[in-house]
Every structure is written in C-alpha cells, then in structure tokens.
C-alpha positions in Angstrom: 51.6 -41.0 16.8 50.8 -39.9 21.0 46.9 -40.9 20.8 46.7 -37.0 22.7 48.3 -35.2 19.6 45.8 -33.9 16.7 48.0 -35.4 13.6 47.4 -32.0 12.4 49.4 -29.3 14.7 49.7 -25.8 14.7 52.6 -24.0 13.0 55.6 -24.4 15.2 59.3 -22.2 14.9 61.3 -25.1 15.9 60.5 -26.8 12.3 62.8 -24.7 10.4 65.5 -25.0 13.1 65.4 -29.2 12.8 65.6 -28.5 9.1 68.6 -26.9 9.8 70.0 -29.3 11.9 69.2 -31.9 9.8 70.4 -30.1 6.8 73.9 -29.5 8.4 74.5 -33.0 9.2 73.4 -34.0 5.9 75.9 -31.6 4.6 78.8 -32.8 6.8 78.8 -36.2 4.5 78.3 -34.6 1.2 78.6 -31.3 0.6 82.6 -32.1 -0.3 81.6 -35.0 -2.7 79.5 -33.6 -5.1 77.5 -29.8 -6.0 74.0 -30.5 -4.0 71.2 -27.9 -2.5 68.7 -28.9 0.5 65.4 -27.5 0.1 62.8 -27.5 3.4 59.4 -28.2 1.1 56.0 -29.6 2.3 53.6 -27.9 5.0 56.5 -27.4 8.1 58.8 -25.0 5.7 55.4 -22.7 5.3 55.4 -20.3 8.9 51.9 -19.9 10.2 51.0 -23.1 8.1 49.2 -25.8 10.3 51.3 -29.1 9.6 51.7 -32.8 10.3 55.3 -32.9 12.6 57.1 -33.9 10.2 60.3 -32.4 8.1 59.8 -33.0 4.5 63.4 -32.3 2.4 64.3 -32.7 -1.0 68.4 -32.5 -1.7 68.5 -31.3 -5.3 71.2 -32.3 -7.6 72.7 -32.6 -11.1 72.9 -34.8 -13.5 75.2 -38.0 -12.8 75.3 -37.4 -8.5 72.6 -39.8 -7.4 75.1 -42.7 -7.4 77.5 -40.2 -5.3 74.5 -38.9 -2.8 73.0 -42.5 -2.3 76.3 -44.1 -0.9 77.1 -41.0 1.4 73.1 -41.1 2.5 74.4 -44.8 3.0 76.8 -44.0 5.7 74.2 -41.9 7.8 72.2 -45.3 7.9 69.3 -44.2 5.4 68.9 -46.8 2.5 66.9 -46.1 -0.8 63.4 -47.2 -1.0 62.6 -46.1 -4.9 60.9 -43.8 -6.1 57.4 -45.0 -4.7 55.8 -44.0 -8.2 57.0 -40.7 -8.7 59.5 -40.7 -11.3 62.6 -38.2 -10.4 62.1 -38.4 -6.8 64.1 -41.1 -4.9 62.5 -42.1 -1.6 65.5 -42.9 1.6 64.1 -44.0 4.4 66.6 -44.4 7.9 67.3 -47.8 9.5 67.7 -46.8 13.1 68.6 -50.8 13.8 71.6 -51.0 12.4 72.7 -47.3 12.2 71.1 -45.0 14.8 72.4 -41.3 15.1 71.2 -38.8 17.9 70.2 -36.2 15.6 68.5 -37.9 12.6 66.7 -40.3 14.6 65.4 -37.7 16.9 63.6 -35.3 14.6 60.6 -37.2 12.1 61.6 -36.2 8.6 61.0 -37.8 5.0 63.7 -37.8 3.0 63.8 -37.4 -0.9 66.8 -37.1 -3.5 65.7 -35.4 -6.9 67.6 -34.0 -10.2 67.7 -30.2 -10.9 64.7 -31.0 -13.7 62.8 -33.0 -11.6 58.7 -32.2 -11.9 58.3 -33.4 -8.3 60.9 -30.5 -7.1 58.9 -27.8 -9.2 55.6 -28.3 -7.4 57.4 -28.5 -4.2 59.0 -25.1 -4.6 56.2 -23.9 -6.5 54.0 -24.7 -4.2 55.9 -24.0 -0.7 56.8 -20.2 -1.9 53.3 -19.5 -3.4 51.8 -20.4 -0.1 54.6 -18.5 1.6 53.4 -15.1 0.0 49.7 -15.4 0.1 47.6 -15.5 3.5 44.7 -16.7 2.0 45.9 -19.6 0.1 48.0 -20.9 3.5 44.9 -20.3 5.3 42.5 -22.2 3.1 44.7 -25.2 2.9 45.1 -25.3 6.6 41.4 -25.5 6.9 41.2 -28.5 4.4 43.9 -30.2 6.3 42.1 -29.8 9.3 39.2 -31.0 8.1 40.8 -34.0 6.8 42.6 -34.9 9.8 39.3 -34.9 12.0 37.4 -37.0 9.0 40.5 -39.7 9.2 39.7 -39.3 12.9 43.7 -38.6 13.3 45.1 -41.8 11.4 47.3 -40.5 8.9 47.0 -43.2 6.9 43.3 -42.6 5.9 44.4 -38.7 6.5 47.0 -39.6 3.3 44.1 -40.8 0.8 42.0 -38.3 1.7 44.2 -35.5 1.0 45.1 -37.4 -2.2 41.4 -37.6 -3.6 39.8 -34.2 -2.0 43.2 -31.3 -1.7 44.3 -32.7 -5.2 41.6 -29.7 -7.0 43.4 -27.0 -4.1 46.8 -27.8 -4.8 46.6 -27.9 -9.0 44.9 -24.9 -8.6 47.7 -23.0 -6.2 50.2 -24.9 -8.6 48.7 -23.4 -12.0 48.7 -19.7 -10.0 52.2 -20.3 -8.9 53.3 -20.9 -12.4 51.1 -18.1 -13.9 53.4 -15.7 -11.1 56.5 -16.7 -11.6 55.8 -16.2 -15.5 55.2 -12.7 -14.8 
C-alpha cells in the first residue's frame, strides 16, 4: 500500500468498470466450459460506499464445476489456496511469476469460487444489495470502516482483525434485516 493512500478511500466509479473487465476476461476462459455467474460483492460493488481498493468477486456455480472452473482459473495463472476456513468458498490467489497478464495483474482483486448453496455467497449478496438500497446503513458502515482504518493506523492487517472483532455486531445485524426484507 503507497504510505500516502488512507487504506480506506472514497467511493470511486472506476470499481465497477475493473469488475467488468475482470469479469470479461474471466469469462473468455470459462463461460464455454461450464454454466457460471460473476457477482461484484464486498465494499467496491456498493456506489457511494467508502472502500479498501480492492475488487472482491465471487464466480457462482453448480454442483460438480469446481473441478472445471479451477483448471481454467489455472490457465489465467491463479492457483487455489483453500478455503481459508470458510467452508463453500474456495480462495485463488494469482501467481504473477510464472503467469503475468496485463489486465488481471493490474487491477487488485480477491478472487473466490462458491456453489449456488454456498452460506458465504448469501451474506455477500445479502449484504451488498441491502446496503445498496439503504443510505443509512452504507453510511454507518462507512463510518466504522473509517474509524477502523485510522485505529490500525492504515495497516490492513490490524485493519482485518479489527473489523473482525468490532463490524461483526453491524454486519449480523444488516444481514438479519436483509433476510427479514427479502422474506417480505
């Protein structure tokens, strides 16, 4: 991270455009090989939403394409790193060394790979479209991730346990009043 950049950055428009980009070259490899969607989730697929600059995408699949996804991710140079604890949500990480590519090594992104029934995917929806329709829950989590940031003094390592143990009562609460709406 550029000492001179707050981790946490204002809302910018080109996010959803390197999603896109991302997206499409993503889709190049395996949108003839098996039935996939690409969902933008985390904090740069909210507009107005303060973020660290950073893509976060989940491709969604069904049952029995992991195996198919994980060798085409393969040829783009990523290689799988687990699931890091989370169960249904598989972790690829890139290996610029030995396969670099102009696009996906020139936009920061974290790349996941979950089934249709995943948990993980839920929240991530759930959570990303609640805070896209309500002002008041995008601006309160901006202000705790603010916050955050400047008490990690801009490492995002400490910036990562923080949120963990003090946005964890914020997000199961926007989570249980995302479900409660989409019941209704």
């Amino acid at each position: 991270m550029n000492d001179h950049q707050p981790l946490i950055q204002p809302y910018r428009d080109h996010w959803a455009r390197d999603f896109v980009i991302i997206k499409t070259v993503i889709e190049e490899v395996l949108s003839d090989k098996t039935s996939i969607a690409i969902e933008h989730v985390g904090s740069t697929a909210v507009p107005g939403l303060a973020a660290k600059p950073i893509i976060d995408i989940d491709i969604v699949h069904g049952t029995e394409a992991f195996p198919i996804i994980k060798n085409g991710l393969e040829t783009l140079g990523y290689f799988h790193n687990g699931n890091q604890g989370i169960p249904d949500r598989e972790v690829f990480k890139r290996n610029r060394t030995l396969s670099p590519h102009p696009v996906l090594d020139s936009i920061q992104h974290h790349l996941y790979v979950c089934p249709d029934f995943s948990e993980e995917l839920k929240k991530h929806l759930l959570f990303r479209n609640y805070l896209r329709g309500h002002a008041e829950a995008r601006k309160h989590y901006e202000t705790i991730k603010i916050q955050l940031a400047k008490e990690a003094r801009q490492d995002r390592k400490v910036y990562a346990m923080l949120k963990e143990e003090k946005a964890s009562d914020f997000i199961a609460s926007t989570l249980s009043k995302a479900r409660k709406e989409s019941f209704t």
